[in-house]
N, C-alpha and C positions, 0 to 999 in steps of 0.2 A: 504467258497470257498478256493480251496488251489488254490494258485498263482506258476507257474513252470515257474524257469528263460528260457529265450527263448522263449517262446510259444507266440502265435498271442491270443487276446483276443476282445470280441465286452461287451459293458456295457450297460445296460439296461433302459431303457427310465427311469424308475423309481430315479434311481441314479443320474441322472439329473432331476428330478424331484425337492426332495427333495434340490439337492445343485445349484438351477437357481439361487442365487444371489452372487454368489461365483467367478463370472468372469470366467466362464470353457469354453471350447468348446462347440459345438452346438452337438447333439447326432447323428440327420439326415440333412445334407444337402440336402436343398430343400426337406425336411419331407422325402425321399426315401431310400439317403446311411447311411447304417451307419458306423461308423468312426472305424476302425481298429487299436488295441491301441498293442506295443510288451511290454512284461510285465518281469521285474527281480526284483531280490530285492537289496538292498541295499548293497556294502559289507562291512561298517562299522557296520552299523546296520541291524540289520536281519530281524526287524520288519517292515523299511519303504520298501512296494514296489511302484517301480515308474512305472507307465504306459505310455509310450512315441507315441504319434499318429502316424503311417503310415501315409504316399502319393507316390502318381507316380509322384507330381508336384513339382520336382526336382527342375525347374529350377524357377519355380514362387518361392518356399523358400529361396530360396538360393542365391537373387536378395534379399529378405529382409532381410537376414541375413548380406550380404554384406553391406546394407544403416546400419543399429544400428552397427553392428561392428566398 
């Protein structure tokens, strides 16, 4: 699969399949949505790309990002 910086991506049940003990996110919340990742690559390295989740729930993150800060 080629990975295009910028573009929206969804990852496949499978892929959480395989890495469920690895502390990751859950793929469907409440089994129905599933989580919308924006995907680029790295620019030191061109190999890592990182997948960063979407949400609309602005202000619920950012309420925990505020407590760990």
């Amino acid at each position: 699969m080629v990975i295009e910086d910028g573009k929206f991506y969804f990852i496949k049940d499978e892929f959480f399949d395989v890495f469920k003990d690895y502390g990751l996110m859950i793929n469907k919340e409440n089994g129905k949505k599933r989580q919308c990742y924006f995907g680029f690559r790295d620019r030191k390295n061109k190999e890592i790309i990182w997948l960063v989740p979407i949400s609309t729930k602005y202000d619920k993150y950012k309420k925990i990002y505020d407590i760990k800060k």
